[in-house]
BATILUM-661106 format. One line per 10 residues: their letters; for each residue x, y negated, z of C-alpha. Coordinates in steps of 0.1 Angstrom, whole numbers, plus 5000, padded with zeros to 4 digits. Each point is the difference from the previous one (the first is absolute). Last residue first. Example, Ala and Ser with C-alpha at 12.3 -4.5 7.8 and 13.67 -1.06 7.14 Angstrom:
// BATILUM-661106
SA	5137,5011,5071  4986,5034,5007
***
This chain:
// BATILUM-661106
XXXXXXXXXX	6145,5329,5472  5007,4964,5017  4990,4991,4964  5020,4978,4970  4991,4997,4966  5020,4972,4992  5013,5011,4970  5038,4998,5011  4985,5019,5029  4988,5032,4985
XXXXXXXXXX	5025,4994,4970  5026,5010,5026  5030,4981,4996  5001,4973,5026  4989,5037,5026  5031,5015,4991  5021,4968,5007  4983,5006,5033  5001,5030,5011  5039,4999,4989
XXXXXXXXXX	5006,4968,5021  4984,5021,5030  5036,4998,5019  5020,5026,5013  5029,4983,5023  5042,4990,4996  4991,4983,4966  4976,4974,4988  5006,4979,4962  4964,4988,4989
XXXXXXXXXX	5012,4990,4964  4974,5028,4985  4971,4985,5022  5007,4968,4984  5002,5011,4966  4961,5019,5010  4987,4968,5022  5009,4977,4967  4982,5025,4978  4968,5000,5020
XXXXXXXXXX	4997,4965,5004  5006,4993,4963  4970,5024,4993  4981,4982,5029  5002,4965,4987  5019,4971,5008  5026,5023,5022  5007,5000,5038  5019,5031,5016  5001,5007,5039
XXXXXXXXXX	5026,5028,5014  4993,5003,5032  5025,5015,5026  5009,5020,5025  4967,5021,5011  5008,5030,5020  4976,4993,5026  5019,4998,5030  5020,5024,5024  5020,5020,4976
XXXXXXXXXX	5022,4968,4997  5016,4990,4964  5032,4986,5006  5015,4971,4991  5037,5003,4980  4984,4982,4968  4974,4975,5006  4963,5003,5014  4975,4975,5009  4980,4997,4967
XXXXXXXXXX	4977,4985,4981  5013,5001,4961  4988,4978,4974  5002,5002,4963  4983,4976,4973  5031,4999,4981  5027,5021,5009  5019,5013,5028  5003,5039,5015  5005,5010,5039
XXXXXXXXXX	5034,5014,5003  5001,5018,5036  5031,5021,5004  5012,5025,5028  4966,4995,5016  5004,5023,5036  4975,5027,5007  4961,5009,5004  4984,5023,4969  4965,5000,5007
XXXXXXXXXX	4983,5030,4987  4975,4986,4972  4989,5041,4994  5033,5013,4996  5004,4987,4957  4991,4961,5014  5031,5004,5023  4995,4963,5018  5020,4971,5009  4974,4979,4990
XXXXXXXXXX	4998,4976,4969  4964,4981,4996  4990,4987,4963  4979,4971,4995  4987,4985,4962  4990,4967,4989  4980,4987,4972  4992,4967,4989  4987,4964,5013  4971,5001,5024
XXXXXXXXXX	4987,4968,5004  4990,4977,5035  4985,4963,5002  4967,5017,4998  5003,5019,5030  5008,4969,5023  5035,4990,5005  5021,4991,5030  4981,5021,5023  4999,4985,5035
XXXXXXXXXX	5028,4999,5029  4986,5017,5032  5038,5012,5012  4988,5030,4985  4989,4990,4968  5035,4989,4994  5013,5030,5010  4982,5020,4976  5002,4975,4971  5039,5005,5006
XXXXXXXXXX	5001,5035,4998  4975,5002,4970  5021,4977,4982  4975,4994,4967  5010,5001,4961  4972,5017,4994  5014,5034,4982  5034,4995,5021  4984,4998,5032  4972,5029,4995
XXXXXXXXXX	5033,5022,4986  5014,4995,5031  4973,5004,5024  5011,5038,4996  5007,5010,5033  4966,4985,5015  4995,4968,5014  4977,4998,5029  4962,5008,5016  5002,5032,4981
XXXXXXXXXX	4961,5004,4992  4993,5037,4991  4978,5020,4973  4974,4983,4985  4987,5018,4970  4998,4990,4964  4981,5009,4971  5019,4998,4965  4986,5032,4984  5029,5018,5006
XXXXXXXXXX	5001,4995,5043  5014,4975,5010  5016,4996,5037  5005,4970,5024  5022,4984,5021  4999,4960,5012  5032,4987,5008  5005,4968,5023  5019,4967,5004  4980,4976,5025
XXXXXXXXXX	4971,4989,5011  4971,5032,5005  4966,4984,5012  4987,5036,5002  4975,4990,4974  5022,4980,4977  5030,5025,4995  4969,5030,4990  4988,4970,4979  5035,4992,4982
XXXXXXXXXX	5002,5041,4996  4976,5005,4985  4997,4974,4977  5035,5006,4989  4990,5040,4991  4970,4987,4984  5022,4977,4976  5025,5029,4992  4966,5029,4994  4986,4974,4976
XXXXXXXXXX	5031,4995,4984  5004,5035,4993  5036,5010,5009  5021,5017,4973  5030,4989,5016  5004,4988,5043  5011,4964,4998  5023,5004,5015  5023,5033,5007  5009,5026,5027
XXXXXXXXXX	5022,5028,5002  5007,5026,5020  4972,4996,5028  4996,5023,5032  4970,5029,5001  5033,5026,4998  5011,4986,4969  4976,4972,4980  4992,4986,4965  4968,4986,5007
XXXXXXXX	5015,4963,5012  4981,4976,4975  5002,4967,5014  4974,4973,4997  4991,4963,5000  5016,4972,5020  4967,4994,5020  4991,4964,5016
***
C-alpha cells in the first residue's frame, strides 16, 4: 500500500525545513503516478516493509526518481497524522513478518498537516550550529499539535550531532487552518540558552510564497 505524498521543497543546505501532506497544488494525475511508482519500484525489488520513495517535479508535473530510503524519514509525522497510521508500529510489525492490517482501499486521507524542524542553529551565519545548554524548553499546546522530541530544559545541545532538537508537527482539517495553527504554535515555541531557526521559520509561515503553496527547492 502507499500513504500518499510529502512535499519537502523548502530546504537549507540540501536538508528539509519543513514538510507537509498532501503536497498543495498537486495535479492528480502527477499524485496517482507518483503512488504507482513507487508501489511497482516496492514490488519489483520484493521491498516488505516501511519505505520512502523520492522524486522531483519539474513545472509541468513530470516526475523523476530520485532515491529509495529503505526507512522512515524525519517527517513521517505528518504521513501519520494525515492517515491516521503508526508508522513506527506498522514497521515493527512488518518486521517480525506480521501482515498489513488494511488493504489500500480500507485507507483515507483526512486533512492537512504541517512539519517544522528546530535546530540549534544561527540561520543569519550561514545555519552555524549554535551547541550549548537549554536554559528553557516550552514546546507550545493546542489543538491538533504534536511535538517529537527528546529534549527538556537544562540538556545540552552537542556540537557532535546534527543539530536537530525537535519537530514541531501541526494537523488542521484543511491546509489554511493547518497553516495558522503551525504559525500560533511557532510563536508559543519558548527556547533559550542556544540560537534556534524559529525565526526562519515563522518567516517562512508568512511568506505568500509558501502560504500559496508554490513551493521549489529553488
Amino acid at each position: 500500500v502507499t500513504l500518499g505524498e510529502r512535499e519537502c521543497s523548502l530546504q537549507r543546505r540540501h536538508q528539509k525545513v519543513m514538510e507537509e501532506a498532501p503536497a498543495p497544488n498537486l495535479p492528480e494525475a502527477t499524485r496517482s503516478g507518483l503512488c504507482a511508482a513507487a508501489l511497482r519500484l516496492a514490488k519489483s525489488i520484493g521491498y516488505r516493509n516501511a519505505g520512502t520513495v523520492e522524486f522531483l517535479v519539474d513545472a509541468a508535473g513530470g516526475f523523476y526518481f530520485l532515491e529509495m530510503n529503505t526507512r522512515l524519514q524525519v517527517e513521517h509525522g505528518v504521513t501519520e497524522l494525515v492517515w491516521g497510521v503508526d508508522l513506527v508500529e506498522q514497521q515493527l510489525r512488518l518486521a517480525q513478518g506480521e501482515p498489513l492490517p488494511w488493504i489500500q482501499t480500507d485507507l483515507r486521507p483526512q486533512g492537512h498537516a504541517i512539519e517544522c524542524r528546530l535546530a540549534a542553529e544561527d540561520a543569519t551565519r550561514a545555519f552555524a550550529p549554535s551547541p550549548g545548554r537549554l536554559a528553557l524548553v516550552r514546546p507550545p499546546a493546542g489543538p491538533g499539535v504534536r511535538i517529537d522530541t527528546g529534549v527538556a530544559t537544562g540538556d545540552e545541545i552537542s556540537r557532535f550531532y546534527d543539530p536537530m532538537f525537535a519537530k514541531l508537527l501541526v494537523w488542521g482539517e484543511t491546509r489554511p487552518e493547518a497553516l495558522e495553527r503551525t504559525r500560533a504554535a511557532l510563536a508559543d515555541f519558548a527556547v533559550l540558552g542556544v540560537n534556534t531557526n524559529l525565526a526562519l521559520l515563522q518567516h517562512l509561515i508568512d511568506d505568500q510564497t509558501v502560504r500559496d503553496g508554490r513551493l521549489s527547492t529553488q
